[in-house]
C-alpha positions in Angstrom: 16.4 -3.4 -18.5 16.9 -7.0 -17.8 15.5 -6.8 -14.5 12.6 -4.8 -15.1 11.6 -7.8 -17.9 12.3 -10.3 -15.0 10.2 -8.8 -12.2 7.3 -8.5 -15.3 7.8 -12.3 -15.5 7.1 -12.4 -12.0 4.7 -10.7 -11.5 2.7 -12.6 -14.4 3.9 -15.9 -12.5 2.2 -14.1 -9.5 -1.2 -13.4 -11.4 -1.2 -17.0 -12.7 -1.2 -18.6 -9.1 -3.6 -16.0 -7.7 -6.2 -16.8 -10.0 -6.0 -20.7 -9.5 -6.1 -19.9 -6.3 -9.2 -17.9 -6.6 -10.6 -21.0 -8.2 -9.9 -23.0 -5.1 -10.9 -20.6 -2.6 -14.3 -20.5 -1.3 -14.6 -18.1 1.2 -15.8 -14.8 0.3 -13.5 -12.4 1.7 -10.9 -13.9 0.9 -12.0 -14.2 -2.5 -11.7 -10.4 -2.8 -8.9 -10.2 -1.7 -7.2 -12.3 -4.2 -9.3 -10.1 -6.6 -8.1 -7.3 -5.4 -4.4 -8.3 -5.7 -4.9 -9.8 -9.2 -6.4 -6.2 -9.9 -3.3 -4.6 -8.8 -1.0 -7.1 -10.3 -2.6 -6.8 -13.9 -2.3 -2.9 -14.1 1.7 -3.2 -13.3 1.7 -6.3 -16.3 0.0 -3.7 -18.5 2.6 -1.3 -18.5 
């Protein structure tokens, strides 16, 4: 149990950099894909 709490912690650590990094980035594609893994991350926080 304890570890599945920790990797949630991690993964919301995770979430937080990627979106200041999405508000760094400039460049388009990278853009999505930061999107795209902040998508991914935030359905595994969710459950």
């Amino acid at each position: 149990m304890k570890e599945a709490v920790f990797e949630m912690c991690l993964d919301v650590v995770k979430l937080n950099q990627l979106k200041r990094a999405l508000e760094r980035e400039e460049h388009p594609l990278v853009r999505q894909i930061i999107r795209d893994k902040i998508e991914e991350l935030e359905k595994g926080v969710k459950r």
